[in-house]
N, C-alpha and C positions, 0 to 999 in steps of 0.2 A: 761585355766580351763578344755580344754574339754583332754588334755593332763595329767593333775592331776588324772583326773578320772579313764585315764586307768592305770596309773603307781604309780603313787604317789609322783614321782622325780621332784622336782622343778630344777636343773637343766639342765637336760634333757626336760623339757616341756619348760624352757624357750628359750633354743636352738632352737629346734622345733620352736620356735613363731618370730622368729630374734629377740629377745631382750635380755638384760643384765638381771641375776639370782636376785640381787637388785631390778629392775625393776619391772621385774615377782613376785617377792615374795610382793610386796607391793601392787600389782593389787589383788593377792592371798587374802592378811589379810584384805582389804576393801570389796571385792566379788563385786564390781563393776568395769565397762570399762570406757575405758579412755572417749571415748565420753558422758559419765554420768556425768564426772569429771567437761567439760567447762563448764564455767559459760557467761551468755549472758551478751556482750559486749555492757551496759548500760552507760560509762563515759566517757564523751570530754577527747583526750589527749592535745590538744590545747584549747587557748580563741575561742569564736566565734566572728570571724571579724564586724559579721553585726550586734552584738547585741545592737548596740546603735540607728541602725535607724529600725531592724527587726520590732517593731511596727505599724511605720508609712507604712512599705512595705505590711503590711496583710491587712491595713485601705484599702491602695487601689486594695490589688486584692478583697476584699468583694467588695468596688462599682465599679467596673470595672472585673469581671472575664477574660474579652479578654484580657486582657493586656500580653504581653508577658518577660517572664524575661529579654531577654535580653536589650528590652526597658526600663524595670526597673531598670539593673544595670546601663544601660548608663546615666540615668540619678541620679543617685545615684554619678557616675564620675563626671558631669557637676557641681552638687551641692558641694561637698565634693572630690575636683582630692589630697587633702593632706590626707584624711582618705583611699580610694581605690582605686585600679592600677587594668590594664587589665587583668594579671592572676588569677583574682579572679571570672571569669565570671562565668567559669564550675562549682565551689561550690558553687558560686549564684545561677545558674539554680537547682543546688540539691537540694537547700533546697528549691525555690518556688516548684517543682515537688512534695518534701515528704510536702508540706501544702496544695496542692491541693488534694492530695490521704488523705490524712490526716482530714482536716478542709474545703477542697473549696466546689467548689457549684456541684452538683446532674452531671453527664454525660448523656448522650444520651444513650440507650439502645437498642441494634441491637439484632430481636426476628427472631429465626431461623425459616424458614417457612415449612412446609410440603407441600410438592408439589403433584396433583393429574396427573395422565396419563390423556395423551390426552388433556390437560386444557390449557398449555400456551406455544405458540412461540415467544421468544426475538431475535429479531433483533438489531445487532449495527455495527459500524466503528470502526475496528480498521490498525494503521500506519502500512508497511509493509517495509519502508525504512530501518528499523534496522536488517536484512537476508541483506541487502547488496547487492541486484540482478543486473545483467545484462543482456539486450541482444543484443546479438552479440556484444559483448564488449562494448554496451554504458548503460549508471547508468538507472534504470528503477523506480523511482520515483511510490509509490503505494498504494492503504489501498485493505484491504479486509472488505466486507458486508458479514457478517456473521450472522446465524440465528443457533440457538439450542432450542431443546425440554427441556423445565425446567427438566420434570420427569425422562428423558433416560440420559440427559446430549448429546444426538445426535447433532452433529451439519453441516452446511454444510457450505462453502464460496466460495464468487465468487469476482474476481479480478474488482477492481475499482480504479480510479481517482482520484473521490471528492467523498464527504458526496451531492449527490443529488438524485431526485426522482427512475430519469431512473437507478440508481445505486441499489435503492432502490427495483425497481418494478423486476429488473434481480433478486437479490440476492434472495429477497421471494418466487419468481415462482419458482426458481430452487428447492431451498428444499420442497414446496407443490406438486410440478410434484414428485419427484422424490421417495416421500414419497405416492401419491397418495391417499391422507389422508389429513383434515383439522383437526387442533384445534380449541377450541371455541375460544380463546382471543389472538389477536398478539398483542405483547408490545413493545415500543420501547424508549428511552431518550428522550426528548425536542430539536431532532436534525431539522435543518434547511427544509431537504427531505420530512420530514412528519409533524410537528407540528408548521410552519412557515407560516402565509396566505399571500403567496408571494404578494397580492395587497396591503393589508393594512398595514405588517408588524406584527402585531397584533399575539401572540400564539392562535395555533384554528389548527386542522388536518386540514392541504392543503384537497381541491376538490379532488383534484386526487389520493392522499392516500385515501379518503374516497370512491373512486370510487374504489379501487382498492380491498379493502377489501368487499365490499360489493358484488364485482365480486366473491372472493373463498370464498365469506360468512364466515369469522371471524368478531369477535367483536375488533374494534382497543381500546388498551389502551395505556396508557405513564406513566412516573413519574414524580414525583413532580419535579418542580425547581433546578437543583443543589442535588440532591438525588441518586447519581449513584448507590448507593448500592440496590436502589430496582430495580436495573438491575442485581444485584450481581450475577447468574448465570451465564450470558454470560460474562461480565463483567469476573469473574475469570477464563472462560475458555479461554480468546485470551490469557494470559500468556501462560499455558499448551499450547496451539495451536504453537502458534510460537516458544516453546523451541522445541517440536517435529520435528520442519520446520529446527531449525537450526542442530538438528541431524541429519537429513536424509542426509543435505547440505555438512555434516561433513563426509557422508559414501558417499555419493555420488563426493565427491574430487573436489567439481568445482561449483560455483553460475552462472556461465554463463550458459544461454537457448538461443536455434535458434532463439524463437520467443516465443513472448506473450501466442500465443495459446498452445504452446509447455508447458511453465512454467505454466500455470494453470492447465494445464492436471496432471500434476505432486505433484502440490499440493493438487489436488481431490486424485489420489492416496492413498498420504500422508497420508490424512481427512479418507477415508475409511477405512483403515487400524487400525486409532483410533477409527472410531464407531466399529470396529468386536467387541472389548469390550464388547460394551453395548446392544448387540444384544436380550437378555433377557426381559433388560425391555422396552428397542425399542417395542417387540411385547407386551408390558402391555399398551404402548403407540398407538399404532396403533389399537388395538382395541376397545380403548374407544374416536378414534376419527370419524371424519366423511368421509365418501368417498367424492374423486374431482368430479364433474359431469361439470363442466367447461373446458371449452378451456384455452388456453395460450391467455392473452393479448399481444397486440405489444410493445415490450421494446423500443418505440420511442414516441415521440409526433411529430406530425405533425404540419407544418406552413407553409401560401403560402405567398413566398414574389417576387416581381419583378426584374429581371436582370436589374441595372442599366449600365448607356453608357460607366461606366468607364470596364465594365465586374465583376462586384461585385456584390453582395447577403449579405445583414445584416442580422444575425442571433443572438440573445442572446448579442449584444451588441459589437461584432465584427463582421469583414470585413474579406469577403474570396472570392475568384476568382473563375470564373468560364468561360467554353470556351467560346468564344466572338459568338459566331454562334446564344447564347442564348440571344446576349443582346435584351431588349423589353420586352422579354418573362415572363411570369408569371409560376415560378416553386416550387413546392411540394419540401418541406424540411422534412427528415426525422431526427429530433435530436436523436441520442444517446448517451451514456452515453460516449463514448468513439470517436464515429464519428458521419460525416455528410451526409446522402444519399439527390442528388441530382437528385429528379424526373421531368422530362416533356413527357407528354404523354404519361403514363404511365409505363414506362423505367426507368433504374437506369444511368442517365448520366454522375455521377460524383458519388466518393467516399472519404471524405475531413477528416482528422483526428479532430477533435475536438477541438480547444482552452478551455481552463480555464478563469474563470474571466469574467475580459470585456474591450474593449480599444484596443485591438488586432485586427490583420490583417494576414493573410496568403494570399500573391500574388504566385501563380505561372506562371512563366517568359511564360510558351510552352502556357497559355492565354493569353496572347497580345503581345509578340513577334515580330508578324507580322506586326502589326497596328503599331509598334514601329519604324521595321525599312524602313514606309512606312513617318515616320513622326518622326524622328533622333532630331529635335531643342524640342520635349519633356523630352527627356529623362534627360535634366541637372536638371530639379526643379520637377521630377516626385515625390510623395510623398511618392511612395513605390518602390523609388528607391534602398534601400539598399538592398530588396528583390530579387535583378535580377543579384545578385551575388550568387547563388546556394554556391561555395564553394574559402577559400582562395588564391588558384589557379585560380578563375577567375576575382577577385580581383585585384591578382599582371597583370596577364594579361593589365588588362586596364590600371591599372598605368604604367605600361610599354609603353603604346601607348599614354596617357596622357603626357610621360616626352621627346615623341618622338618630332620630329618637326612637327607632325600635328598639324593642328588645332583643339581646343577643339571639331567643330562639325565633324571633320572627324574623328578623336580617338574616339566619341562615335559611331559614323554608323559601325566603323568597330569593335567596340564591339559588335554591335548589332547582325552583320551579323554571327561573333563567337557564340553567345548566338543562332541564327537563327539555327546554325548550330544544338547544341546541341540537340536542340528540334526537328531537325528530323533527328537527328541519334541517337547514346549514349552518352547521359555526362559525363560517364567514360571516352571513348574514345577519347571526344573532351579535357578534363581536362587531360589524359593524353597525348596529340598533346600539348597543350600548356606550361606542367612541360617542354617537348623534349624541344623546342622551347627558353623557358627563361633560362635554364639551360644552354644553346648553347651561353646564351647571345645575340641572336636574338630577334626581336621587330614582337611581333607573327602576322602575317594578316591572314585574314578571306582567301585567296587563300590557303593559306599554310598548313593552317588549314587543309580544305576540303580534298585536296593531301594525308595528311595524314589521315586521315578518312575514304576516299574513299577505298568500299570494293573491294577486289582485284577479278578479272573475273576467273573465276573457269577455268581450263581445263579440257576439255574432254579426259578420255583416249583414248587411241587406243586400242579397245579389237579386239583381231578375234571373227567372227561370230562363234557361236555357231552350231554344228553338232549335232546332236540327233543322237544316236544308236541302232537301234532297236534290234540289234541279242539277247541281251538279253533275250528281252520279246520272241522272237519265240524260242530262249531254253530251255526257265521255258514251254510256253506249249506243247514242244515237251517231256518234261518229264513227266507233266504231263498226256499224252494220253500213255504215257509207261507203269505208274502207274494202268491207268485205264482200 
């Protein structure tokens, strides 16, 4: 048409249009488009299969809305397997989908909320397993505790474990230190850390959450039961968060980190990098919040429990070793979120990585060692015996000396003496004397061991004595009294 107008040529305008001069000229003499033309596609070209029981299928989504199609066509099958077959499931589900948009009952309505500066910080857990991380080549298992300003969208995270307090009370302090600025209300899910009253079981803010907020002075709030969505801001930022983690992962050519402290450093990075963004209204935020006037609380809890005779400490439900020097002793447990500091006398004697859970044990062999191979008829029925095989190399060792012709209590002393060794040299070293050793097909002994162990005596060079030259120095000031 708009080709008509300049020329008047119908076929030349139809050319111009890719279509046939018939065509064109019939679109011409109506003066409408094709899309004017369809007509809404209102009739079955097939029967409808379900129209014999469609009735009885609406009866029940009115008194049951939860019912789900595909439980309904299954039982539609049970009732009726000569009237319907399984490939009819997906047009089953079409048509309960267009009766419920259609005829069913009322949906849930999510009311977008306007958010004020400086009003609210959410806190939550999210998995970190899915980035894939390593360090130093082994799988690193992770969540991040993350907290964002509802208004700025700012957020910041700190590397954790588990969903607990101490994880909790890191994650919060870092973003209120770093921010040096409170909001009125922190909010958080119905997670375990804060809204769990670990004695009773009971929902109710834990002590210690309530202790903790009351320290930066925010108001704690949570959500209802099962209500994620009125977390919805944080909530839809760990998506964004970790697609950003997995690009950086993607320029950076490698998920492998030296260490822990290493790989979170990197993820702060990351994180800063994503707030530069929102630096705008960060500062609409920060000025309608409050100044920190508080210290940092200690990201541990404190517990005093007694060294028993075995060289153990119960802590949270597990069993961990401790040097035998302290059995008797009554010592200061610093729980964190990630380790164990072990105090006596006001000293840090011990630093223990953490268990998960409960029901666990961490022996380490360099605490009782000694006692052990003082006392060798223990070690068959020891209960944390499997523990005193550091690695599968020292393993095969003992089987080796187990299938020798010793006696069971000599194959273990002179495993013991091996392990003895370990513990006051390196366990590399001693683990690599014993690959030499089995590999030779040799039956490794605690002498042989040692032999190879033993660090070899330095030699002293033969230097000559050193001569000092003075002419130098009487040169330089005989030139200079020349000069002067």
């Amino acid at each position: 048409m708009e080709e008509m107008a300049k020329h008047g040529k119908v076929g030349l305008s139809a050319a111009k249009s890719g279509m046939g001069r018939n065509t064109a000229a019939k679109y011409l003499r109506i003066e409408e488009l094709p899309s004017q033309l369809q007509r809404a596609h209102t009739w079955r070209t097939r029967p409808d299969p379900f129209s014999g029981d469609w009735e009885d299928v609406k009866d029940r989504l009115r008194d049951a809305p939860e019912l789900e199609a595909k439980a309904l066509f299954e039982d539609l099958l049970d009732r009726k397997p000569e009237t319907y077959y399984e490939g009819q499931v997906r047009t089953f589900q079409r048509r309960v989908k267009q009766w419920r948009a259609k005829e069913g009952p009322p949906k849930e309505v999510f009311f977008c909320q306007q958010h004020r500066p400086g009003e609210i910080m959410q806190t939550d857990f999210t998995f970190g397993n899915e980035l894939v991380i390593t360090i130093a080549g082994d799988p690193f298992p992770h969540l991040f505790c993350r907290s964002v300003l509802t208004f700025s969208d700012t957020s910041f995270s700190t590397l954790c474990r588990s969903e607990s307090m101490p994880a909790l009370k890191r994650g919060v302090q870092r973003a209120v230190f770093l921010l040096g600025r409170v909001p009125e209300f922190h909010q958080t899910d119905n997670s375990t850390a804060a809204t769990h009253d670990l004695r009773t079981g009971l929902r109710g803010f834990n002590e210690e959450y309530l202790a903790l907020m009351r320290h930066l002075d925010m108001k704690p709030r949570t959500t209802g039961v099962g209500k994620k969505e009125q977390n919805g801001d944080i909530e839809a930022s760990h998506g964004a968060f970790k697609r950003s983690l997995k690009q950086h992962l993607l320029l950076r050519r490698s998920r492998d980190f030296e260490s822990v402290e290493v790989y979170e450093v990197w993820v702060q990075e990351v994180e800063d990098k994503r707030n530069r963004l929102r630096q705008k209204r960060l500062r609409q935020d920060l000025a309608a919040m409050r100044p920190l006037q508080v210290d940092r609380l200690p990201e541990y809890k404190e517990i005093d429990v007694r060294v028993t005779i075995w060289s153990t400490i119960p802590v949270r439900r597990n069993i961990y070793s401790v040097p035998s020097r302290l059995i008797g002793e009554k010592v200061n447990v610093r729980v964190y979120e990630d380790r164990l500091e072990v105090v006596y006398g006001g000293e840090v004697q011990l630093t223990i990585g953490r268990m998960l859970g409960g029901g666990g044990h961490r022996i380490n062999y360099r605490h009782v060692i000694d006692s052990l191979v003082r006392k060798p008829g223990a070690f068959s029925r020891y209960r944390y015996r499997q523990e005193l095989f550091p690695t599968l190399t020292f393993r095969r060792a003992y089987d080796a000396l187990r299938e020798s012709r010793h006696s069971e209590r000599q194959a273990d002393l002179e495993y013991l003496r091996i392990l003895q060794i370990a513990s006051q040299t390196m366990e590399s070293e001693v683990q690599a004397a014993l690959e030499l050793l089995l590999n030779a097909g040799d039956v490794p002994r605690a002498v042989q061991v040692r032999e190879l162990v033993k660090p070899s005596s330095p030699e002293v060079p033969d230097l000559p004595a050193l001569v000092v030259d003075l002419n130098g120095y009487d040169k330089l000031l005989g030139e200079e009294r020349e000069v002067a």
